[in-house]
PADO-818283 format. One record per residue (C-alpha): residue number from 1; x, y, z. Coordinates in pm, whole numbers, plus 50000, padded with zeros to 5 digits. Layout:
BEGIN
<atom kefi="NUM" x="X" y="Y" z="Z"/>
...
REM end
This chain:
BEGIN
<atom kefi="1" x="50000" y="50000" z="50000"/>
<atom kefi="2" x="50121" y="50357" z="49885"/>
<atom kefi="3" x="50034" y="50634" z="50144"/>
<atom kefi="4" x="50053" y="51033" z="50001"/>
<atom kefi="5" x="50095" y="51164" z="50382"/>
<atom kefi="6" x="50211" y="51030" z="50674"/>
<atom kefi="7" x="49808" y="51156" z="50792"/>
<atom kefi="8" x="49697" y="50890" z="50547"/>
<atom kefi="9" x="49897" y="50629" z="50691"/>
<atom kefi="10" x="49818" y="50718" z="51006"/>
<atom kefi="11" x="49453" y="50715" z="50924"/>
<atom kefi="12" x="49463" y="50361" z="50777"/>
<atom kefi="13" x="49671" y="50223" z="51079"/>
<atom kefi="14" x="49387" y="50376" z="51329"/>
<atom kefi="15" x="49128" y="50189" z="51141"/>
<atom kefi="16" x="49290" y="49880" z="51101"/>
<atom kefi="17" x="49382" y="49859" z="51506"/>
<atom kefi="18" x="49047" y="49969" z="51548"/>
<atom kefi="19" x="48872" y="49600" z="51421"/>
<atom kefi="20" x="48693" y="49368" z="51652"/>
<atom kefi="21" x="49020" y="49150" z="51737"/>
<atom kefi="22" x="48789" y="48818" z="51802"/>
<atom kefi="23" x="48585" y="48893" z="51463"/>
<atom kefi="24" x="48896" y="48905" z="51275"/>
<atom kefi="25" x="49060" y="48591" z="51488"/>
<atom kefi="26" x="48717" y="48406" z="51343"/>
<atom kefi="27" x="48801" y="48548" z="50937"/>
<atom kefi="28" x="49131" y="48397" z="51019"/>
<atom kefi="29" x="49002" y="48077" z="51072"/>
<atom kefi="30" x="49110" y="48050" z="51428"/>
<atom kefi="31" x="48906" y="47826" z="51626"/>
<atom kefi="32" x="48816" y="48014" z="51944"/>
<atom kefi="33" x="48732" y="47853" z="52252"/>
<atom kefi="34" x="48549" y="48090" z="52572"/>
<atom kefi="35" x="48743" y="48042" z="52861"/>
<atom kefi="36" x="48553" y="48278" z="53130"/>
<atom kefi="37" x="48620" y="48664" z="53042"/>
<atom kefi="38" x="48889" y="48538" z="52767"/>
<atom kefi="39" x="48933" y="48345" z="52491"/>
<atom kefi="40" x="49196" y="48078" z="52375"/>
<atom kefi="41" x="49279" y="47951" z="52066"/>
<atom kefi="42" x="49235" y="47541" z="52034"/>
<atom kefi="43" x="49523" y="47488" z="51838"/>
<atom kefi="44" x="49780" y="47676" z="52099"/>
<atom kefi="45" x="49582" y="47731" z="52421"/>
<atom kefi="46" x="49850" y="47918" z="52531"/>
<atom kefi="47" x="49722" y="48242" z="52278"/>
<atom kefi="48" x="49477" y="48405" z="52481"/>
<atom kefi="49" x="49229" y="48696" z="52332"/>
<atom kefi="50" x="49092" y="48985" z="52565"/>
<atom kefi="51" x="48771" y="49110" z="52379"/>
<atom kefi="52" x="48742" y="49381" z="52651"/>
<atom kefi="53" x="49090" y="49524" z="52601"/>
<atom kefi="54" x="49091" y="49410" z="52215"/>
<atom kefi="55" x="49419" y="49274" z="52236"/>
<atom kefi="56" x="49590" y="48916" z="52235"/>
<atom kefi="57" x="49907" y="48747" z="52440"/>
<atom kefi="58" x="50076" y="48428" z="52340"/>
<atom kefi="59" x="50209" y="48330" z="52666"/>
<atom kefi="60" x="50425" y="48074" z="52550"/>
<atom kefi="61" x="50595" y="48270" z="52318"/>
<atom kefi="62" x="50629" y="48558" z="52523"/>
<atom kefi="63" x="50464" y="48810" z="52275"/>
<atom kefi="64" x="50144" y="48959" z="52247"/>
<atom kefi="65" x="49964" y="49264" z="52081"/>
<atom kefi="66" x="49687" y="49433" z="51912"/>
<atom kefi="67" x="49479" y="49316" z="51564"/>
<atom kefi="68" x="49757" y="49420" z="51362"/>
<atom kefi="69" x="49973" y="49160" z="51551"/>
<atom kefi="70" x="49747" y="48902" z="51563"/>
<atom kefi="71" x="49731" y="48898" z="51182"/>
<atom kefi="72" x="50084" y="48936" z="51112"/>
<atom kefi="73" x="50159" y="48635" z="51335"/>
<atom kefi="74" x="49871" y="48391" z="51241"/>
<atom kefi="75" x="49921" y="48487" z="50838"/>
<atom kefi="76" x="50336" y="48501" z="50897"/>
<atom kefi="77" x="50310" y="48831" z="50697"/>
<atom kefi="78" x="50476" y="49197" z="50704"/>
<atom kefi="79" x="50346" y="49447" z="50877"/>
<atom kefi="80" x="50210" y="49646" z="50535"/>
<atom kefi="81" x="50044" y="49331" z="50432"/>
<atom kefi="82" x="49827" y="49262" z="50763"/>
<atom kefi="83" x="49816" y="49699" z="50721"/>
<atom kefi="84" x="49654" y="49557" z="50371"/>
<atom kefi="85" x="49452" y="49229" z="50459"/>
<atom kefi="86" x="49273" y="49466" z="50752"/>
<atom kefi="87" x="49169" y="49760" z="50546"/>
<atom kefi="88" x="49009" y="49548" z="50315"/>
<atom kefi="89" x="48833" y="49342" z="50589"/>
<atom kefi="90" x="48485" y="49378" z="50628"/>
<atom kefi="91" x="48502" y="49332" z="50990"/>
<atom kefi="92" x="48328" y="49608" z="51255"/>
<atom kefi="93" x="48568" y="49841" z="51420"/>
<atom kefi="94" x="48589" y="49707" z="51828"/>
<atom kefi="95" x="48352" y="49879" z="52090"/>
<atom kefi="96" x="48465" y="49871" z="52445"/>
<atom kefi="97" x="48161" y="49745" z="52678"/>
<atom kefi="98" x="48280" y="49839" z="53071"/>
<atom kefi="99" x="48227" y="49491" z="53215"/>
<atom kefi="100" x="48205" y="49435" z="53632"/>
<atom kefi="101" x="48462" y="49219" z="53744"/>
<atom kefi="102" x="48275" y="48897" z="53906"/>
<atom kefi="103" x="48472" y="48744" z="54188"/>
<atom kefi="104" x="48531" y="48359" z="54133"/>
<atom kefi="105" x="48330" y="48109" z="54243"/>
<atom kefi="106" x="48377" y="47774" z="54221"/>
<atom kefi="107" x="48114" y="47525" z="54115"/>
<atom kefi="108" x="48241" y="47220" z="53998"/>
<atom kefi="109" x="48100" y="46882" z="54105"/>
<atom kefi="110" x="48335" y="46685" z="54257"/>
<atom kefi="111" x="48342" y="46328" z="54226"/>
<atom kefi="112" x="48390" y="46073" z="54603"/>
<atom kefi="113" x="48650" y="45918" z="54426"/>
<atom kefi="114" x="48957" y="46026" z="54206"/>
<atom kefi="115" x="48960" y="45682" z="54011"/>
<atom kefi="116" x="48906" y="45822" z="53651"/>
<atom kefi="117" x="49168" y="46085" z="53766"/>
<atom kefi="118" x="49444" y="45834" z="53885"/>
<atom kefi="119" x="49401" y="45648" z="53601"/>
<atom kefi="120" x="49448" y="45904" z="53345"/>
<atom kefi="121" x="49751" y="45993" z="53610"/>
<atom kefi="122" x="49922" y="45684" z="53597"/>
<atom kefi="123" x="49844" y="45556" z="53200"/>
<atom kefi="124" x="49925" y="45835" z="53001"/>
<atom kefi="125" x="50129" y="46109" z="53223"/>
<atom kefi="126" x="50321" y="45811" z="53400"/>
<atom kefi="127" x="50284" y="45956" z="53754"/>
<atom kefi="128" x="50238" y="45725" z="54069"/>
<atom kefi="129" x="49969" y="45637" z="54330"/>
<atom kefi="130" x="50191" y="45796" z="54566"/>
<atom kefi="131" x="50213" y="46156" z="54422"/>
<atom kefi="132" x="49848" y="46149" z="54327"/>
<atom kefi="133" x="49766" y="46046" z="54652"/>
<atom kefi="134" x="50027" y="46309" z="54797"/>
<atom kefi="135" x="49861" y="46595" z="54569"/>
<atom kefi="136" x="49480" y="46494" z="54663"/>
<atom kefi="137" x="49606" y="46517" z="55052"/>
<atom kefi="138" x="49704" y="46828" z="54999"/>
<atom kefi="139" x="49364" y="46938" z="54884"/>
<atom kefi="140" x="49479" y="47048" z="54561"/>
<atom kefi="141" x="49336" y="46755" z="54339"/>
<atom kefi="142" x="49017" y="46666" z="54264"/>
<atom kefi="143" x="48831" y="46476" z="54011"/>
<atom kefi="144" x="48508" y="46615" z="53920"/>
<atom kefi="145" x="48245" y="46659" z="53616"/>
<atom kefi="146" x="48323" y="46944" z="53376"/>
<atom kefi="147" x="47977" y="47078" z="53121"/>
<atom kefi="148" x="48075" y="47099" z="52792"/>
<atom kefi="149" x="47761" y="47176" z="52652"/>
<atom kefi="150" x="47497" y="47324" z="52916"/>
<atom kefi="151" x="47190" y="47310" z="52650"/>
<atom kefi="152" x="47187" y="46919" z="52641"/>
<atom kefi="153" x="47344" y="46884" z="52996"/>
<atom kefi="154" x="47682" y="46717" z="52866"/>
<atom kefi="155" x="48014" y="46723" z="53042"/>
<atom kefi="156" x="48298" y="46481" z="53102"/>
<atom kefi="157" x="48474" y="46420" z="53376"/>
<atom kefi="158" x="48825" y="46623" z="53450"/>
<atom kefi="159" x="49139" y="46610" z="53659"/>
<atom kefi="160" x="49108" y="46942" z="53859"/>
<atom kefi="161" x="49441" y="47137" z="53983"/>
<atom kefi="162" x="49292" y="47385" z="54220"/>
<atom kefi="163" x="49443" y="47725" z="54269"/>
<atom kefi="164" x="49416" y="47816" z="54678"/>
<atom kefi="165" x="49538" y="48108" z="54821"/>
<atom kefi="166" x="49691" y="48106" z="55200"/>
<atom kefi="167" x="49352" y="48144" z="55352"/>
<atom kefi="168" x="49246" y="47828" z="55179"/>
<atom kefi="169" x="49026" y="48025" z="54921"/>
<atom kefi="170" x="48988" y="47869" z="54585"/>
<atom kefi="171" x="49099" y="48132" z="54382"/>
<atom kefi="172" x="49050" y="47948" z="54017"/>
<atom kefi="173" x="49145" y="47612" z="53878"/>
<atom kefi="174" x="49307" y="47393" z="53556"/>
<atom kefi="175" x="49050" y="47108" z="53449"/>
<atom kefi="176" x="49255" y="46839" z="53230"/>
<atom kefi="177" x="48955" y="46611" z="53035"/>
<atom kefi="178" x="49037" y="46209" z="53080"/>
<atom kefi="179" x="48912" y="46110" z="52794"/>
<atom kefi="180" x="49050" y="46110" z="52467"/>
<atom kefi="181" x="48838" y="46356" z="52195"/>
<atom kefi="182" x="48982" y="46470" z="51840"/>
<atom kefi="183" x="48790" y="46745" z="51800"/>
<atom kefi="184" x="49045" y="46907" z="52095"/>
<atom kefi="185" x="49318" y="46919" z="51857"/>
<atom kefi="186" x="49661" y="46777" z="51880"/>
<atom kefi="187" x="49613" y="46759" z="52237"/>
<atom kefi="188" x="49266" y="46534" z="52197"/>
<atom kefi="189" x="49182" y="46588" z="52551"/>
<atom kefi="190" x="48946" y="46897" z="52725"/>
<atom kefi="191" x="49192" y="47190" z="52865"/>
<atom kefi="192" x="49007" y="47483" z="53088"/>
<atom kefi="193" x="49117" y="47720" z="53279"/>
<atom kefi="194" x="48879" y="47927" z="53503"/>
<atom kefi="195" x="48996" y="48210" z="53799"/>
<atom kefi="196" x="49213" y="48523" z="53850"/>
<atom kefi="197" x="49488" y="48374" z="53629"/>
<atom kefi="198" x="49743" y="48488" z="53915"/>
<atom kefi="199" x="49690" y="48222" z="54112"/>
<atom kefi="200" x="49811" y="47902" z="54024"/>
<atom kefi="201" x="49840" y="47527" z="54189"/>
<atom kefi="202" x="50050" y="47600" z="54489"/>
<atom kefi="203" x="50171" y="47324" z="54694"/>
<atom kefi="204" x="50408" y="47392" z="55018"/>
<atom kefi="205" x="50702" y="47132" z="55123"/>
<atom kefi="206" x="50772" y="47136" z="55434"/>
<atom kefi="207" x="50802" y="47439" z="55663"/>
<atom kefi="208" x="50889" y="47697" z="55370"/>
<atom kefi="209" x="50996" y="48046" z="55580"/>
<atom kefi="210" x="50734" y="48326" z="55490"/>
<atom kefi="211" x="50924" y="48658" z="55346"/>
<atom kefi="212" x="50933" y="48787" z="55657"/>
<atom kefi="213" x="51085" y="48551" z="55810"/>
<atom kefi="214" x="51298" y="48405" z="55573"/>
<atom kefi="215" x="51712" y="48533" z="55627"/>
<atom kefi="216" x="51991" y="48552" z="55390"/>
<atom kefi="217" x="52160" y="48206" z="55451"/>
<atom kefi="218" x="51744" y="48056" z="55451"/>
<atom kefi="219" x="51573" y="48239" z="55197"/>
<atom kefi="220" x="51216" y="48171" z="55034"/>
<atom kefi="221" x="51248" y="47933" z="54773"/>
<atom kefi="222" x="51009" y="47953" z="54522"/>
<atom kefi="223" x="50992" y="47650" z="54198"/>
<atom kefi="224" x="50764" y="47760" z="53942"/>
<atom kefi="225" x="50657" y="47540" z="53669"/>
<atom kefi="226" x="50406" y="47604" z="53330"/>
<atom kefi="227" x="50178" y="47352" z="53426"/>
<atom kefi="228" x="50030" y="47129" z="53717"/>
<atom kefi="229" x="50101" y="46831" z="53589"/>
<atom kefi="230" x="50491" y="46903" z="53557"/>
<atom kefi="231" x="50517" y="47016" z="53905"/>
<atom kefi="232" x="50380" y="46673" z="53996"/>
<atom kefi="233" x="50603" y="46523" z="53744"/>
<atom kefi="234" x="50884" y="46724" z="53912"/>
<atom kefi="235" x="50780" y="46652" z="54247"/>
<atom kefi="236" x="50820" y="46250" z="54185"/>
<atom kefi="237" x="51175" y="46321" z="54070"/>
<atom kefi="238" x="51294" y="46520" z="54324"/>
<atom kefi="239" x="51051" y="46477" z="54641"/>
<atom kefi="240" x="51346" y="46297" z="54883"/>
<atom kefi="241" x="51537" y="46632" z="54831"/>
<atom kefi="242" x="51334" y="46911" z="54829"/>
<atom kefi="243" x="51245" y="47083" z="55161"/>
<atom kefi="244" x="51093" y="47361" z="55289"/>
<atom kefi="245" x="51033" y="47490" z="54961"/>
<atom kefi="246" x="50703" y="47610" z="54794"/>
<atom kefi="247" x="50616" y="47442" z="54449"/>
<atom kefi="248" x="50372" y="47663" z="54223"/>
<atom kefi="249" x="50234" y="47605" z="53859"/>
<atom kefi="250" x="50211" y="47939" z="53627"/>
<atom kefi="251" x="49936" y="47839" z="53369"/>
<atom kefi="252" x="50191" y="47905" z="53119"/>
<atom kefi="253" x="50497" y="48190" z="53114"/>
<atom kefi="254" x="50307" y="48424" z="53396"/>
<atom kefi="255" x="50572" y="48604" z="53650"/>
<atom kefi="256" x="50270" y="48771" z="53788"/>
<atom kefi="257" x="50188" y="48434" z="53956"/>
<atom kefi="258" x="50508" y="48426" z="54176"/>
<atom kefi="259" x="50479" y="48814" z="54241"/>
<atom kefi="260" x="50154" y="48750" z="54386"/>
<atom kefi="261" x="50269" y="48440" z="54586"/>
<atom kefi="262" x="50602" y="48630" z="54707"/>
<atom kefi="263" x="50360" y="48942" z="54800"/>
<atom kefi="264" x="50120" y="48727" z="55026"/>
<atom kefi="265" x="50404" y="48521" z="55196"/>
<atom kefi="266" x="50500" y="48900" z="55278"/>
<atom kefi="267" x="50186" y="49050" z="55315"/>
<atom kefi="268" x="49856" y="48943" z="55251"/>
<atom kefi="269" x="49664" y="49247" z="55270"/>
<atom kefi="270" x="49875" y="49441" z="55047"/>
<atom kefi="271" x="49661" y="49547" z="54775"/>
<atom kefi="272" x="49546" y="49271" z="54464"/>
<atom kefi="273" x="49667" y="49568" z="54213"/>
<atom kefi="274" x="49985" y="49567" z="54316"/>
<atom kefi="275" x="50060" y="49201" z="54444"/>
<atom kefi="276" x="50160" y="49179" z="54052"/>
<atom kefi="277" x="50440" y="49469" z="54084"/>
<atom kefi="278" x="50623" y="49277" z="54420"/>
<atom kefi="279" x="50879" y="49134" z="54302"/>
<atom kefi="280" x="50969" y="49496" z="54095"/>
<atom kefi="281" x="50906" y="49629" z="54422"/>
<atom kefi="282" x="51088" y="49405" z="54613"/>
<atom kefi="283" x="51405" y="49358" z="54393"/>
<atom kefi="284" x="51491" y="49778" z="54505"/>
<atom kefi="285" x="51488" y="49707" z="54873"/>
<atom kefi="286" x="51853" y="49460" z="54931"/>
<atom kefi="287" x="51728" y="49326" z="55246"/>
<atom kefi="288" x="51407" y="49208" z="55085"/>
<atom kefi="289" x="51576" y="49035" z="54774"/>
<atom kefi="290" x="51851" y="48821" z="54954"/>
<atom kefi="291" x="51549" y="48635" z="55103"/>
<atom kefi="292" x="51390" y="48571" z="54800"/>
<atom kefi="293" x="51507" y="48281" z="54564"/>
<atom kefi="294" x="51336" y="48212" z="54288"/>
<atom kefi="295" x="51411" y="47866" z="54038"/>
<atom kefi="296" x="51245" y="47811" z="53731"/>
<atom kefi="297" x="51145" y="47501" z="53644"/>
<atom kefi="298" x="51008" y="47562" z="53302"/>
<atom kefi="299" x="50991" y="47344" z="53005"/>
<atom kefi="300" x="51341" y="47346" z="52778"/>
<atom kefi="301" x="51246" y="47493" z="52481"/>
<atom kefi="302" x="51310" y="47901" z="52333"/>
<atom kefi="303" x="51029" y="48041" z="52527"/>
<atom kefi="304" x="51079" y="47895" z="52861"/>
<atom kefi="305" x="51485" y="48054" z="52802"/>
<atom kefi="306" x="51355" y="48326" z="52720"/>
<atom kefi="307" x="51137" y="48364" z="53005"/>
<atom kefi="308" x="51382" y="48356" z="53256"/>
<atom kefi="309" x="51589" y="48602" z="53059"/>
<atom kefi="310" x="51266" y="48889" z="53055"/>
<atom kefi="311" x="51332" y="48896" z="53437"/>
<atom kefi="312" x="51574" y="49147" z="53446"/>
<atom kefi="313" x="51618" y="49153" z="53834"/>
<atom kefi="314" x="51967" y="49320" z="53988"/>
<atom kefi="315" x="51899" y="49204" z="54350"/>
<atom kefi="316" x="51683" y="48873" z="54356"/>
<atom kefi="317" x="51816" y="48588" z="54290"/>
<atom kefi="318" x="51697" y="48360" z="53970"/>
<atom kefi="319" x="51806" y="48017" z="53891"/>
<atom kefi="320" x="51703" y="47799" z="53594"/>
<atom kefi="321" x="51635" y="47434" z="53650"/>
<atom kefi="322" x="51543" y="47230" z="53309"/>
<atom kefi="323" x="51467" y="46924" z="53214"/>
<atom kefi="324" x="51760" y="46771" z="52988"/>
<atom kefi="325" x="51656" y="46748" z="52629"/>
<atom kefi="326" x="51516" y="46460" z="52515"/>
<atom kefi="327" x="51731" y="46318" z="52177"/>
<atom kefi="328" x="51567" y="46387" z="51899"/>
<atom kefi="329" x="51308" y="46675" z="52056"/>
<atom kefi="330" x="51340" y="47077" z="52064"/>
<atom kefi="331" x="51150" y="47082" z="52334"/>
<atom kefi="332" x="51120" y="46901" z="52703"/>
<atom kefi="333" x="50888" y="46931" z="53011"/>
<atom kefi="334" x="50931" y="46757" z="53329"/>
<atom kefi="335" x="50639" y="46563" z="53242"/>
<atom kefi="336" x="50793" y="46422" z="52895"/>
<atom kefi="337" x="51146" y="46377" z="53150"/>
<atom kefi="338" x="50956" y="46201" z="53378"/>
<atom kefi="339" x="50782" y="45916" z="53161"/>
<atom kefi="340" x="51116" y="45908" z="52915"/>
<atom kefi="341" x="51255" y="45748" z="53236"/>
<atom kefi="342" x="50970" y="45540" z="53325"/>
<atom kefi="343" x="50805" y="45360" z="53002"/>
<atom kefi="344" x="51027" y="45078" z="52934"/>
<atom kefi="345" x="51148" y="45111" z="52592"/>
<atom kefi="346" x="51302" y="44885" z="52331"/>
<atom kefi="347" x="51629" y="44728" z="52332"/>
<atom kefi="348" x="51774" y="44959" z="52083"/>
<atom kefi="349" x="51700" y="45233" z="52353"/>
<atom kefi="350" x="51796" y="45112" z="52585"/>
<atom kefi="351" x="52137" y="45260" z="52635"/>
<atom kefi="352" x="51992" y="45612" z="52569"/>
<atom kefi="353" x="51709" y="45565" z="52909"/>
<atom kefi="354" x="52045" y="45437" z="53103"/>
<atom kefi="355" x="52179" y="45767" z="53028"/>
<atom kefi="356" x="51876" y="45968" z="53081"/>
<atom kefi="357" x="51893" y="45826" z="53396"/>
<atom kefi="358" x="52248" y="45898" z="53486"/>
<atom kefi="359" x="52156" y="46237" z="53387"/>
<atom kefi="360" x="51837" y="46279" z="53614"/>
<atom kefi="361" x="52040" y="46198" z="53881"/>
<atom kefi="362" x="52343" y="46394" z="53826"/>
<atom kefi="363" x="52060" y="46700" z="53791"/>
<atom kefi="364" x="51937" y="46537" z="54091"/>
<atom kefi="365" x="52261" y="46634" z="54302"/>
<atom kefi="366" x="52299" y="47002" z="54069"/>
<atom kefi="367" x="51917" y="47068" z="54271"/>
<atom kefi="368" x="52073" y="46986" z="54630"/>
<atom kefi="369" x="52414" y="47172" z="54609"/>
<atom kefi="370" x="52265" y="47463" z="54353"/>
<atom kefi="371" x="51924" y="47531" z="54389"/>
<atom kefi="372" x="51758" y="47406" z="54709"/>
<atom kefi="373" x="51995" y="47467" z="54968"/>
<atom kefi="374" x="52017" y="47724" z="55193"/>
REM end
């Protein structure tokens, strides 16, 4: 596109950022799926779509943006051709509708039993009775019924990780469907998220020393994971040598999940607005930081790398724990670690699962010396 003035380009750009952002997600063929206030996109559920702030974030990939944004990354164009593709759309410009924020409430039916739940556990994510039974003590599992279509009164039942703050108050959960289902995608099994989405699955080991009264030599330690079901994963690896430490699963790449954790372990009545800003507010102040200790535990792939490298702290101190790369993969969670070790494999693999192994526990030992201890 040829613009006489910069006015004219300007005028085109304002018009183009100024289109519905789910209505042209739809005339991209991107299959949305409602996910409380939000939307997420079934082939990556990690792109999630604000309709009230008209504006997307691929948490994953650690990028995000406006309709302009959204086009160049889902077409893999320039930015004069998604410039182009929008001003020929016939899609309505977005209207901002104030909406009240509801507080959460959770309703799901829980189930006596977590049967369905272990099994799914144990058969495909290769975790044990023990650490499902460890995870449903700790009140943080559940198996219950999830609605998937309310006119008919259909659901299926779900593997809940519940998110619950210090005052045991759910504050939102991740529902992981059982059963197997194509029309899910790649991933062929129901994925929800519901809550504040700064809470996640938060699990304490031990006697874990609040911010205030953690010290230099015993700080807060803090292992944050993407997802529930690698924490457990990680948990099962490393449970005989991790102590007094507090485990918590981000939803994805979200550092405004540990901020708010850090901010109640120092002060639960600080404001909800700024529980997201503590750890900004925390890395200025010395004394604060050298109590803080903060390990990532993300997947091994570009975005969980680059994750840790976006927190650009001076003071507090940020380790990286990964899983080691699977042969013949780009990318490895502690899940895909954990059953690598654990599904017997053929003869001509043999050597390589002897060596993953050896590895675990050599990374076993690098999480006692490096990462764990005070």
């Amino acid at each position: 596109m040829n613009y006489k003035t910069h006015q004219e380009r300007q005028a085109v750009f304002e018009k183009a950022r100024s289109k519905n952002i789910v209505d042209v997600a739809q005339e991209l063929d991107m299959n949305l799926v409602k996910n409380g206030r939000t939307y997420t996109w079934d082939l990556h559920d990690s792109l999630v779509i604000d309709p009230n702030k008209n504006i997307f974030y691929w948490n994953s990939q650690q990028f995000g943006g406006g309709v302009v944004k959204l086009v160049q990354t889902i077409k893999a164009c320039d930015y004069k051709t998604a410039l182009s593709y929008l001003a020929q759309s016939d899609v309505k410009a977005f209207e901002a509708v104030p909406e009240k924020r509801q507080q959460f409430e959770y309703h799901l039916k829980e189930h006596h039993t977590i049967i369905l739940a272990t099994k799914y556990l144990k058969e495909e994510r290769g975790l044990s009775d023990d650490t499902v039974a460890f995870f449903h003590e700790k009140g943080v599992l559940a198996e219950a019924s999830y609605t998937t279509d309310y006119e008919h009164q259909k659901g299926e039942p779900v593997v809940v990780f519940k998110s619950i703050d210090n005052n045991q108050v759910i504050k939102g959960f991740s529902a992981q469907g059982v059963w197997r289902n194509q029309t899910y995608g790649k991933r062929e099994h129901l994925k929800r998220n519901q809550g504040d989405g700064l809470t996640g699955m938060m699990v304490k080991i031990g006697k874990p020393p609040t911010m205030v009264t953690a010290t230099k030599d015993k700080p807060l330690t803090v292992v944050a994971f993407e997802a529930p079901i690698d924490l457990m994963s990680y948990y099962e690896l490393f449970h005989h040598k991790l102590t007094d430490v507090i485990l918590v699963a981000m939803n994805g790449l979200k550092v405004g999940v540990i901020s708010k954790l850090v901010a109640n372990e120092l002060n639960s009545e600080v404001k909800e607005e700024l529980k997201v800003k503590a750890l900004g507010m925390i890395d200025q102040r010395e004394n604060l930081a050298e109590r803080l200790k903060i390990v990532l535990a993300v997947d091994n792939d570009e975005a969980g790398k680059a994750f840790k490298d976006s927190l650009d702290f001076e003071s507090i101190s940020v380790i990286s724990h990964l899983p080691k790369q699977i042969p013949g993969q780009n990318k490895t969670d502690w899940n895909d670690m954990l059953r690598h070790i654990k599904v017997p494999q053929s003869d001509r693999f043999q050597s390589r699962l002897t060596s993953a192994r050896q590895k675990t526990q050599g990374t076993t030992e690098v999480i006692t010396d490096k990462h764990l201890q005070r």
